[in-house]
C-alpha positions as CSV (number, residue, x, y, z in Angstrom):
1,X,-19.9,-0.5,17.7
2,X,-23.2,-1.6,16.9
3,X,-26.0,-2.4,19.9
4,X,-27.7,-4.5,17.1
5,X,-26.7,-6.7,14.3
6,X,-27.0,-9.8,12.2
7,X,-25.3,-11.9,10.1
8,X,-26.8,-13.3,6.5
9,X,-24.8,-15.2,4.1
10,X,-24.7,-17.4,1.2
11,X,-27.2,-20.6,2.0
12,X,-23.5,-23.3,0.9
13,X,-20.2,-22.4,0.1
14,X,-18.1,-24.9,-1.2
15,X,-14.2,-24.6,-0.8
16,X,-11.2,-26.6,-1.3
17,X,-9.9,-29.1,-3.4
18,X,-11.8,-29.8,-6.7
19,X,-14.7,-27.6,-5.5
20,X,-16.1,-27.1,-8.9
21,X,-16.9,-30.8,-8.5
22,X,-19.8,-29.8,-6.4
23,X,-21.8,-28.4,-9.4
24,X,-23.6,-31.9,-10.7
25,X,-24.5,-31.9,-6.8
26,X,-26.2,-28.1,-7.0
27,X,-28.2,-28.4,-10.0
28,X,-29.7,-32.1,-8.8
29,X,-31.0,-30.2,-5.7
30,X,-32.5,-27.6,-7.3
31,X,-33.6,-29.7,-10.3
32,X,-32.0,-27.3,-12.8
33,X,-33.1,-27.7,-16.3
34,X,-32.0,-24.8,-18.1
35,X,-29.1,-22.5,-16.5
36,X,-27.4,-19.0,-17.5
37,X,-24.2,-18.2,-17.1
38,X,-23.0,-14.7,-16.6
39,X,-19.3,-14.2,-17.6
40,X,-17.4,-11.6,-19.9
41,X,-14.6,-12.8,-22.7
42,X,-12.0,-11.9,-20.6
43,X,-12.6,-15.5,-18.8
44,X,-13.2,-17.3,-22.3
45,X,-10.6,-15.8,-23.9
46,X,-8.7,-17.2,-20.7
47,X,-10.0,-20.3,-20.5
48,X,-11.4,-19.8,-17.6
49,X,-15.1,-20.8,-18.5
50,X,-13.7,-24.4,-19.4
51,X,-13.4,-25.3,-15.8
52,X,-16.9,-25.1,-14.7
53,X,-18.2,-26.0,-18.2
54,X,-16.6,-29.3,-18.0
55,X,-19.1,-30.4,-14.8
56,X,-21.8,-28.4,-16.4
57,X,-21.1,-30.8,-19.6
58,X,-21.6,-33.9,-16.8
59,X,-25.2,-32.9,-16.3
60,X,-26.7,-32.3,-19.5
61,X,-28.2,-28.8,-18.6
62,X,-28.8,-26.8,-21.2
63,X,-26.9,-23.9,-21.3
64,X,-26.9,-20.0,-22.7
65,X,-24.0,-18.1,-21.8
66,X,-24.4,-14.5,-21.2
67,X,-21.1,-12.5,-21.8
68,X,-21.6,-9.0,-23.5
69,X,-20.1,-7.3,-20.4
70,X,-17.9,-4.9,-20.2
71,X,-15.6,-3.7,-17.4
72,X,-16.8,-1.2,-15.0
73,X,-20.4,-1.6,-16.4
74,X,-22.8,1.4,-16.7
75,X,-26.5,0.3,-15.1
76,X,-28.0,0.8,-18.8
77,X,-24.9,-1.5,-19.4
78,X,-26.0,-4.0,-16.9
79,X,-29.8,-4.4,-18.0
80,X,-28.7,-5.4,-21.3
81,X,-27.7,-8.5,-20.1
82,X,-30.7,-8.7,-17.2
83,X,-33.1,-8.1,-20.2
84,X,-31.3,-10.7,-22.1
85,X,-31.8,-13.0,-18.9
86,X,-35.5,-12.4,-18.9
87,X,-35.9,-14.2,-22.5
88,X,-33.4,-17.2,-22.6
89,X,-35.8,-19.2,-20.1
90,X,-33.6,-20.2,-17.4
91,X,-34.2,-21.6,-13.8
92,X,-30.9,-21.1,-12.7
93,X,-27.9,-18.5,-13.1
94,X,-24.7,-18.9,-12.7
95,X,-22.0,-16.3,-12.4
96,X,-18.4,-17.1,-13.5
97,X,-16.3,-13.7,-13.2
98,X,-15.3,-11.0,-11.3
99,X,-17.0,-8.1,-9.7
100,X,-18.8,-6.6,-12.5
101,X,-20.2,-10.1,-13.4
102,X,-21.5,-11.3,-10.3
103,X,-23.1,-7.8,-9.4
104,X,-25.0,-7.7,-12.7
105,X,-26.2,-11.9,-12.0
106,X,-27.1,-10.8,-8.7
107,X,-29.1,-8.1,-10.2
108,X,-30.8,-10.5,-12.7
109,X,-31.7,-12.7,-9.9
110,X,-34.3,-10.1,-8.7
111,X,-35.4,-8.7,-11.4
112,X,-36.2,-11.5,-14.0
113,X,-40.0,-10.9,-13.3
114,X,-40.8,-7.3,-12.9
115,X,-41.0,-4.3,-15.2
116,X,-38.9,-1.8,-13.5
117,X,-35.1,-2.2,-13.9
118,X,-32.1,-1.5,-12.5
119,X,-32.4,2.2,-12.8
120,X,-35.1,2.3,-10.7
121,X,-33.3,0.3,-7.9
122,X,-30.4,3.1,-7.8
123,X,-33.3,5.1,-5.6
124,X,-35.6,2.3,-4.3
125,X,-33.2,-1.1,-4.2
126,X,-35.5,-2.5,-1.5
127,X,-38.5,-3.0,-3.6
128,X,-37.3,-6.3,-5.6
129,X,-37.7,-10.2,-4.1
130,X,-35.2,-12.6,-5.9
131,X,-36.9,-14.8,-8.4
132,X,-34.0,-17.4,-9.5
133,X,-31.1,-19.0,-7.6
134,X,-28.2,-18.6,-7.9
135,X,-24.5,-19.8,-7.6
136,X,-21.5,-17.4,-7.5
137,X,-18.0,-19.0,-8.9
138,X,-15.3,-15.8,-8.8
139,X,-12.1,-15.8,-10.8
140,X,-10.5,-12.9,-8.6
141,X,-9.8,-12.7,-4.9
142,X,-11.0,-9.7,-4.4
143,X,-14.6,-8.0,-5.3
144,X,-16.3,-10.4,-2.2
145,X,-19.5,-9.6,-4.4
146,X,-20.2,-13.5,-3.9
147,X,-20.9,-12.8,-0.3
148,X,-22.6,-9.5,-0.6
149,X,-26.0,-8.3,-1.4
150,X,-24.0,-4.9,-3.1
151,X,-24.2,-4.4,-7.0
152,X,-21.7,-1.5,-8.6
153,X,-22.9,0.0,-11.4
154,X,-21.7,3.2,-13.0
155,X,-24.1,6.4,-13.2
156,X,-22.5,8.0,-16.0
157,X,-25.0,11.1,-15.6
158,X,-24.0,11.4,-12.1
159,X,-20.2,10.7,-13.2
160,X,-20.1,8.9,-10.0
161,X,-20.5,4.3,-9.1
162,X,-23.8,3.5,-7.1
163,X,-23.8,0.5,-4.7
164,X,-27.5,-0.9,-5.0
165,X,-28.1,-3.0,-2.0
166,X,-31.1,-5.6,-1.2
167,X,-30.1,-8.6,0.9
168,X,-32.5,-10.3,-1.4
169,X,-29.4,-10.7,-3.8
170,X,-26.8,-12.7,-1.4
171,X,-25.9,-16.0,-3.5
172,X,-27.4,-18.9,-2.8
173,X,-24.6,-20.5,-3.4
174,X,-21.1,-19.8,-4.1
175,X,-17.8,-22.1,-5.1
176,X,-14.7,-20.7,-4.3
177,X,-12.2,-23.0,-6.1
178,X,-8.3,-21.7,-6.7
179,X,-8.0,-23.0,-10.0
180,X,-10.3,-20.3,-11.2
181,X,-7.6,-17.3,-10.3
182,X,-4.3,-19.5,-10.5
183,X,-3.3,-17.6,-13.8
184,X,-4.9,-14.3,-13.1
185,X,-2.5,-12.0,-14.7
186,X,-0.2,-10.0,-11.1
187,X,-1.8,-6.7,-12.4
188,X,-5.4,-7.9,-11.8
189,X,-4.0,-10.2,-8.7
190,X,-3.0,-7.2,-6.8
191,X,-5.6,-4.5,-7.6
192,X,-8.6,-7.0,-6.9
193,X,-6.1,-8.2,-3.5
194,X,-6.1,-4.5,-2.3
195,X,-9.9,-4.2,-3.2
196,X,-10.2,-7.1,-0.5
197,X,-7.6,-5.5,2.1
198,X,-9.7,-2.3,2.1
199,X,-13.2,-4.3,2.5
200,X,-11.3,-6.1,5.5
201,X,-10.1,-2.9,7.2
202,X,-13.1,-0.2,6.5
203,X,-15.2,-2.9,7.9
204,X,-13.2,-3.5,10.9
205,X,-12.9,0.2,11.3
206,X,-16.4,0.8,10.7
207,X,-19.0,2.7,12.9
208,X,-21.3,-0.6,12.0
209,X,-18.9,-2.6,13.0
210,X,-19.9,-5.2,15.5
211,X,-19.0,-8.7,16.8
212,X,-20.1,-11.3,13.7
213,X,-18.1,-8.9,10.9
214,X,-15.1,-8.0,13.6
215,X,-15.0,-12.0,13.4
216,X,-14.6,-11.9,9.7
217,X,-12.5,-8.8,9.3
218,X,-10.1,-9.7,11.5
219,X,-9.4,-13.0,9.7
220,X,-9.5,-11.7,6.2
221,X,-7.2,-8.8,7.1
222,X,-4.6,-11.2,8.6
223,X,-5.1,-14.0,5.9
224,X,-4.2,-10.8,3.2
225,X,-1.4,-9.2,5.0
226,X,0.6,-12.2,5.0
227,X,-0.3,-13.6,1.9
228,X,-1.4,-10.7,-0.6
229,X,2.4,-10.6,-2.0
230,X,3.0,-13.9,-2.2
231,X,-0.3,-15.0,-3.8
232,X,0.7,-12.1,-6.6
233,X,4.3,-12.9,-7.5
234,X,4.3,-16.5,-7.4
235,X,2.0,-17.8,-10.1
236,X,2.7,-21.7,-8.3
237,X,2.0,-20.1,-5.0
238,X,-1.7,-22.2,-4.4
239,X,-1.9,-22.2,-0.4
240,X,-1.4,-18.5,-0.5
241,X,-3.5,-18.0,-3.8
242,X,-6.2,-19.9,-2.1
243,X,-5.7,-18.0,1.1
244,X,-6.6,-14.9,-0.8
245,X,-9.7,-16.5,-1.9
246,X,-11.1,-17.4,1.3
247,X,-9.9,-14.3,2.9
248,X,-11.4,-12.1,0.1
249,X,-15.4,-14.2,0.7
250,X,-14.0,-13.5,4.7
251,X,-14.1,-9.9,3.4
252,X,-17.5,-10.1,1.8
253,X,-19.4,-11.5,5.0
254,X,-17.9,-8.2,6.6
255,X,-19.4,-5.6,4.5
256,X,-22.6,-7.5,4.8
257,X,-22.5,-7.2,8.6
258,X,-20.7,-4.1,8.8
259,X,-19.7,-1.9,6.0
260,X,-17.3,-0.1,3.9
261,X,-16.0,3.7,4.6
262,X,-14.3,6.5,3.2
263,X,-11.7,4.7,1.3
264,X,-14.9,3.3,-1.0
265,X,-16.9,6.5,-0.4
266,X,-14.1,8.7,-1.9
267,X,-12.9,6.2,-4.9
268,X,-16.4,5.9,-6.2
269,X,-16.3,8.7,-8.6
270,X,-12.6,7.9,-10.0
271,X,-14.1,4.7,-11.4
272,X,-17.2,7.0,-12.6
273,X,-15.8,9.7,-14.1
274,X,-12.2,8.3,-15.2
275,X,-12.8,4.7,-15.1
276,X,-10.3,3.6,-12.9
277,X,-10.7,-0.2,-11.9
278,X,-12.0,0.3,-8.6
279,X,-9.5,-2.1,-6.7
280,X,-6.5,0.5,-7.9
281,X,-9.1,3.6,-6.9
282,X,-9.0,1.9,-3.1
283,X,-5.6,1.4,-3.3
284,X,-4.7,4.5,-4.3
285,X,-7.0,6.3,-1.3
286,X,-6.0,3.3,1.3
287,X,-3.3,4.6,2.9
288,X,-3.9,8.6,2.8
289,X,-7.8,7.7,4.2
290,X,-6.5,5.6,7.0
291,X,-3.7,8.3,7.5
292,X,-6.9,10.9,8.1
293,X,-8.9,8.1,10.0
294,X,-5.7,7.0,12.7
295,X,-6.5,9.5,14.6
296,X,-10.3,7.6,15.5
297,X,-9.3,4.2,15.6
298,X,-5.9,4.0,16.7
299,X,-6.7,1.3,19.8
300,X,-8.5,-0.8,17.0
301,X,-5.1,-0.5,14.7
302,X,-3.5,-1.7,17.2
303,X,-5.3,-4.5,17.9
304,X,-5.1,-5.5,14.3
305,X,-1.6,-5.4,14.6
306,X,-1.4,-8.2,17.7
307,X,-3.0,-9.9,15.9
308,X,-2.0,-9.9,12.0
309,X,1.5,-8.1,12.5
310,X,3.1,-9.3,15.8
311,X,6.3,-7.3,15.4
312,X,8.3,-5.1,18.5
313,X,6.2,-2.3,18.1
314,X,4.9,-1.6,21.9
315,X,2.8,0.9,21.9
316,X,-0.5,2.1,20.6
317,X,0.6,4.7,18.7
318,X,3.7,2.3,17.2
319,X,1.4,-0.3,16.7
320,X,-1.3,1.7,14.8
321,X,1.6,3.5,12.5
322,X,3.2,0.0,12.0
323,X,-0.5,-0.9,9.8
324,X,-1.0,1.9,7.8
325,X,3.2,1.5,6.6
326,X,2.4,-2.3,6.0
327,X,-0.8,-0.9,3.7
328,X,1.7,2.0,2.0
329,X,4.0,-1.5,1.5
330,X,2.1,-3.7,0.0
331,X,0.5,-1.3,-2.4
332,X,4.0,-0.2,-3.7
333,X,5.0,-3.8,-3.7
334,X,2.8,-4.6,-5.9
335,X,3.3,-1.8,-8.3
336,X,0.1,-0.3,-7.7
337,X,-0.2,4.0,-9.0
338,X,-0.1,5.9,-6.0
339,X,-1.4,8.7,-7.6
340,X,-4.0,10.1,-10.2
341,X,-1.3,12.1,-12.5
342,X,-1.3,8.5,-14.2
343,X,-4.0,7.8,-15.0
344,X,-4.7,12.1,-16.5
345,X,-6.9,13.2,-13.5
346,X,-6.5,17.2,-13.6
347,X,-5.8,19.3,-10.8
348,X,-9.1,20.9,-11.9
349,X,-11.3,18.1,-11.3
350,X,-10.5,18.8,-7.7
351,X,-13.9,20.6,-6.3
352,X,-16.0,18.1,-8.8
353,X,-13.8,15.3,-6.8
354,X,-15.1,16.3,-3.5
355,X,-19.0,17.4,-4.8
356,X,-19.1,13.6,-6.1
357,X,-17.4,12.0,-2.8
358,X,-19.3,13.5,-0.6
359,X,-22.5,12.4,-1.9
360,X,-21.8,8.7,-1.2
361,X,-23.2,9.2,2.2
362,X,-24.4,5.7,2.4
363,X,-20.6,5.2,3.3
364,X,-19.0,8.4,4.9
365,X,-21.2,7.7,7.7
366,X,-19.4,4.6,8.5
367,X,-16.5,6.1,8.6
368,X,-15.2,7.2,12.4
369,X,-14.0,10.0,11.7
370,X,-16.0,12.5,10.4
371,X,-15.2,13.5,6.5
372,X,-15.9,17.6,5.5
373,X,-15.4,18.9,2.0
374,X,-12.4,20.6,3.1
375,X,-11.4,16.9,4.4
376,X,-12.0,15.2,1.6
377,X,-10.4,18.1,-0.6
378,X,-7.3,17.5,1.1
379,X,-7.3,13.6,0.9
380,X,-7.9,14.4,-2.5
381,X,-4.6,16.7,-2.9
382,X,-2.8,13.9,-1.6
383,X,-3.0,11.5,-4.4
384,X,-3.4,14.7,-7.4
């Protein structure tokens, strides 16, 4: 556990009932006169843009909606829409999305003034200041990107996803209202719900870990475990869907205090190379990582399962084994892939598997146990 540590997070977050109400409030302290709003047509085509639109409508802000984005973006991908940013003459943004959407405001926020881009922030993401507020409003309970200063984007040439990280980007604020994911389809429910789960554990789990994001961990992994199935198969299910909200944000303060492992470390170049949504590229590596990682943490496992499980197991051992079933549970529960065959991955990808996941040492070296090629190869075998 860290010696040393600190805690940033969004300046407001605003949760609870009718929390998209709060947005006539935002935008009159921040005297907002022309706003951008980054979404995709996923959340038109839902509907999901008319929710926050309707308070936007109460203000009079003019509005241009940015929403060319596809899933999984590319970083060339990305600073389309930053470069589109630069020229509508806003003085707010506004995210209204998942993952991918947020990342790519967040990414705009610091780079609406200078002449490098996005590329250049995959080596040096420290060098850019943010230049516009902004407000993050997610439609999954999952990503936590409203609460981190992490973008994703896709390095095709490197077949491998980049985190770029600048504390610069955490939101300024951020509306977390359940109405946004009440009709997320169960697919996208339970893939961005494990995405969250694995956030939760890595960070509790983590070599960074320390007081301020065991606080946060804990509480997001026991919010998820007892909710994460419900929250998915019952579309009326509100307390648990907005459970998974908070718990997911819960998530997000974690990786900003602590950080992920080698559950994200090693799923990073499925959703680079084959495009796998990343919350099914954790969920397929969840369990067999943990399986590798028991070994390391097995008095913290049990402590997770005091506290979130509470069954007969007695002892550490038990206790620690009990988790990583619950994970394998929920996963198949869900009707998550368990392994890569589905989704075409070749046995003879394996070596380029294990050259790409082992260069995301930002993360392996959070992870407490160590991770070899010849580990990772055979985490990789697992799930081929």
């Amino acid at each position: 556990m860290l010696t040393k540590y600190e805690l940033k997070m969004p300046h407001a977050v605003y949760s609870g009932e009718d929390a998209l109400g709060r947005i006539p409030e935002i935008f009159a302290a921040n005297g907002v006169k022309r706003l951008v709003v980054f979404t995709d047509k996923g959340i038109e085509g839902a509907g999901l843009l008319d929710f926050p639109m309707a308070e936007i409508k109460k203000t009079g802000v003019e509005t241009v909606i940015l929403d060319d984005l596809p899933a999984e973006p590319s970083y060339m991908e990305a600073q389309k829409l930053v470069d589109q940013c630069k020229k509508c003459g806003a003085d707010f943004i506004m995210a209204v999305g998942g993952g991918s959407v947020m990342d790519t405001a967040k990414l705009a926020s610091i780079l609406m003034t200078d002449e490098y881009g996005i590329k250049e922030l995959l080596d040096t993401p420290g060098r850019a200041r943010k230049c516009m507020k902004t407000l993050m409003i997610p439609t999954t309970a999952g990503t936590g990107s409203e609460a981190t200063p992490n973008a994703i984007v896709a390095v095709p040439e490197k077949q491998l996803k980049v985190g770029i990280v600048n504390t610069e980007m955490i939101a300024d604020y951020v509306i977390l209202d359940a109405v946004m994911i009440k009709k997320l389809p169960r697919k996208i429910a339970a893939a961005t719900g494990v995405d969250a789960l694995a956030h939760a554990i890595e960070c509790y789990t983590s070599n960074k870990a320390n007081p301020f994001s065991d606080v946060f961990a804990l509480q997001a992994l026991d919010m998820i475990l007892n909710n994460i199935q419900r929250a998915c198969d019952d579309p009326e299910a509100m307390d648990a869907k907005n459970t998974m909200l908070l718990a997911s944000f819960y998530a997000g303060v974690a990786i900003t205090a602590s950080g992920t492992t080698a559950v994200h470390a090693l799923s990073y170049p499925l959703g680079g190379k084959y495009h796998i949504a990343h919350g099914v590229s954790n969920a397929i590596l969840l369990a067999p990582v943990m399986r590798f990682n028991e070994p390391a943490c097995r008095p913290l496992l049990a402590k997770a399962y005091d506290r979130c499980l509470r069954g007969d197991a007695k002892t550490q051992e038990e206790k620690s084994a009990a988790v990583i079933a619950r994970l394998e549970e929920i996963v198949k529960h869900l009707d998550i892939p368990t392994s890569l065959t589905e989704f075409g991955v070749p046995k003879e990808d394996l070596e380029a598997l294990v050259a790409s996941g082992m260069e995301v040492t930002r993360l392996l070296v959070n992870n407490m146990r160590q991770v070899t090629p010849d580990d990772a190869r055979k985490i990789y075998q697992e799930v081929l």
